[in-house]
Every structure is written in structure tokens, then in C-alpha cells.
Residue, then its C-alpha position, 0 to 999 in steps of 0.5 A: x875588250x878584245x883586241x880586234x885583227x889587225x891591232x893584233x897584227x901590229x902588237x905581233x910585230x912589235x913584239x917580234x921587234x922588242x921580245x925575240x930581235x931585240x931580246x935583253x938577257x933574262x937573268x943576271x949571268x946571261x947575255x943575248x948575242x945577235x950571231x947573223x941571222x939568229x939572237x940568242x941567249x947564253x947562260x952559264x950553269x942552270x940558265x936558259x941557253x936558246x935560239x930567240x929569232x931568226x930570219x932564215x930562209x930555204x937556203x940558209x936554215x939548214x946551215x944555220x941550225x947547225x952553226x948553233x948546235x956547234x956553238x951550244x954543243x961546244x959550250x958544253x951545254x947538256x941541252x938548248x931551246x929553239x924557240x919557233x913561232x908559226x910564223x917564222x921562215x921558212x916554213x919548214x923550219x920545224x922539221x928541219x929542226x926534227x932533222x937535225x935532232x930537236x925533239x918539239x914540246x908540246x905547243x902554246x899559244x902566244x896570247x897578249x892582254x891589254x893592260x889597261x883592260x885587264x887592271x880593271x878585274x876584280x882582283x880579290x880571290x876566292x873566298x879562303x884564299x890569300x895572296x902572298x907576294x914572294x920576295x925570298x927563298x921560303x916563298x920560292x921554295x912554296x912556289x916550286x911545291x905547287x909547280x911540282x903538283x900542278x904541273x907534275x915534275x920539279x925544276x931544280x933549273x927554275x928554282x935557282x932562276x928565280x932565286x937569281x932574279x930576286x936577290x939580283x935583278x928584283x926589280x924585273x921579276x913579281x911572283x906571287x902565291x895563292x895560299x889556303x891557310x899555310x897551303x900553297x895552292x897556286x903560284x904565278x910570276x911576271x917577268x919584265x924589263x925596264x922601258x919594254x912594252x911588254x911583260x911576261x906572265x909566266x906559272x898559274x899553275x894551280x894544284x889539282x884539288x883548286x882548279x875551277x874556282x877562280x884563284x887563276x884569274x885573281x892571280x892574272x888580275x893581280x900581275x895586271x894591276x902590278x903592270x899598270x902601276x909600272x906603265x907597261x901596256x901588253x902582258x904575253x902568255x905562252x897559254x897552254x890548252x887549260x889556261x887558253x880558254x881563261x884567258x879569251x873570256x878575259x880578252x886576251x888575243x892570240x898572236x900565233x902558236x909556238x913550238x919549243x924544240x929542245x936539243x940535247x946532247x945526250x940525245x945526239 
């Protein structure tokens, strides 16, 4: 079932409110610090350090932009994001970002699914295909050899994320893989956070040669089902272009486009 317009629009701003205003540190060693017209986050080491929301406008974005590249910059930090929505202000926020020295990644699409009609999937997978839920270092280190053939570079910075979060914080993190024998073929987590509305699916990356067969549905119908017995209603994708078209058959709506805008100190 598709979500209709407007039910979108709400669920847009609700998401705006929880996931960006109201963001929680997305790891045991972050903070997220509300510094006037921004929320942030702050992370020491190999963290995710970026800019979550901001309510800027004509007169006060510029400014603003740089008051962040100061404080990320005088931390000693090699590099951070600005995550930009396409429906934030001001309107130009994006080339303003280019101006100051941000280099855009290429966009996704911010879509949501309705829990309660996506646990409904079938969630068995292809046939020679098993699931193997991850809980330690062996099963990060398989999902990292998928995410670097699917996606075509390693992420020593994720690796180290995910470690972080299963042996502190397990209880905001499910991350599973697709196994063909002893062959990990496909690797997908959610992340969430106790008494939010919303979880995110992040990964599905799935190596070349097992594109096309379904294991990338069975591993978002398995992540729903894991949401539903947590009672969390939405699930949000940062879709890229591959997996977009998936998620629409599988009644996922799109709530906007987003940017990520990176600095880096090198760089500037």
C-alpha cells in the first residue's frame, strides 16, 4: 500500500521534528548539539561529524555555514557533512554550500514504508540463500567484503561504526547478511533508537554477480518484521537510483531528495 500526498507530508514533518531537530547521537562516543540555527553532530576519531538541520535563511545562511566550517575545522576534524534536504532554506542553500568549499555526493531519495505493510512480505529469500544475522566482529568483517564489491570502495570509518555499536549500544543496531554457502553476497542493517518513530535502513548492497534475484527485498522484509516486533511504525531509505525503483513496487513513499555536501580540510 502506497502512502497517499498528504499522509506523506505529515510523516515529512514528523520526520523533520524526530530524525534532524530532534536528532539522538548515532553512536556511543557522539553527541548531537543544537548550536542556533543548526543541530549537529560531534563524534571524536572515525565518527560521523555533520551538520543534521538547520532553519536558515537569505540573511543568515552564509554566516551560518561559516560558523560551522570554524567549529568543525577547529576540531581538528579531516572532513564533515551537511546533510541538505530539498526542502530546506533557503533555496540556495546548496550553492551556497558549493561556495564555501562543500563538494555535493551524488543525491538519494528519502523514502519511508509503512511498517505494518511491509512486515507483511514474504520474507523467505532466494533459493541458496540464507540469512545470517550479525552480532560480532566475523560477521562485521563479511559485511564490509560485500559492501566493498557492491559498492566499490572500503570503509574502514564504517567497519569501526558498526563494531562500536554492537558491542555498546546493541539494542540500536540489527544488521544482517545474505549468505550463499559460506559466500556473503548481500549485507543490510537497521539503525533505531528506543521510543523513535523511526528506523533506518541502511546497506542492501548486494555484489554484482546476485543482483536481480530478490535477496534485496528478502533483506528489507526482514529488517520490517524486526521494526514491527519493536513497534516502530516508519522505516526511511536514503534510496539511491538501483534500489528506488525496488522500494516503490514495495510501496515505499518519497519524501524529497537529499544532497550529502562534504568538506574537507584538505580540500580548503
Amino acid at each position: 500500500m502506497t502512502i497517499d500526498l498528504d499522509e506523506l507530508m505529515k510523516v515529512r514533518a514528523h520526520f523533520d521534528a524526530e530524525v534532524r531537530e530532534g536528532a539522538q547521537a548515532d553512536g556511543p562516543h557522539a553527541t548531537v548539539e543544537r548550536a542556533g540555527a543548526v543541530v549537529r553532530a560531534v563524534a571524536p576519531a572515525l565518527g560521523w561529524n555533520g551538520v543534521l538541520w538547520s532553519d536558515l535563511d537569505e540573511g543568515t545562511a552564509d554566516a551560518e555555514i561559516a560558523a560551522q566550517v570554524a567549529f568543525f575545522a577547529g576540531r581538528g576534524c579531516p572532513e564533515f557533512e551537511w546533510k541538505l534536504y530539498d526542502h530546506d532554506r533557503p533555496a540556495d542553500l546548496g550553492d551556497r554550500l558549493r561556495a564555501a568549499g562543500f563538494v555535493p555526493e551524488p543525491p538519494e531519495t528519502l523514502m519511508v514504508g509503512l511498517v505494518s505493510e511491509l512486515a507483511k512480505l514474504p520474507v523467505e529469500p532466494p533459493e541458496g540463500i540464507t540469512l545470517r544475522v550479525v552480532t560480532d566482529e566475523a560477521g562485521v568483517d563479511l559485511m564490509m567484503r560485500v559492501h566493498t564489491r557492491a559498492f566499490g570502495r572500503e570503509r574502514p570509518r564504517l567497519r569501526e561504526q558498526l563494531l562500536d555499536k554492537l558491542r555498546e549500544e546493541p539494542e540500536t543496531i540489527a544488521a544482517v547478511l545474505a549468505m550463499a554457502g559460506d559466500t556473503p553476497v548481500s549485507a543490510a542493517r537497521m539503525e533505531m533508537r528506543p521510543g523513535l518513530a523511526f528506523a533506518g535502513l541502511w546497506g542492501g548492497g548486494t555484489i554484482p554477480e546476485w543482483r536481480g534475484r530478490g535477496i534485496y527485498r528478502s533483506l528489507v522484509a526482514h529488517r520490517a518484521r524486526l521494526a514491527a516486533e519493536l513497534g516502530i511504525p516508519y522505516v526511511q531509505v536514503d534510496a539511491s537510483d538501483d534500489s528506488r525503483p525496488i522500494l516503490e513496487r514495495l510501496g515505499f513513499g518519497i519524501l524529497g531528495v537529499t544532497v550529502p555536501y562534504t568538506w574537507t580540510a584538505a580540500a580548503s
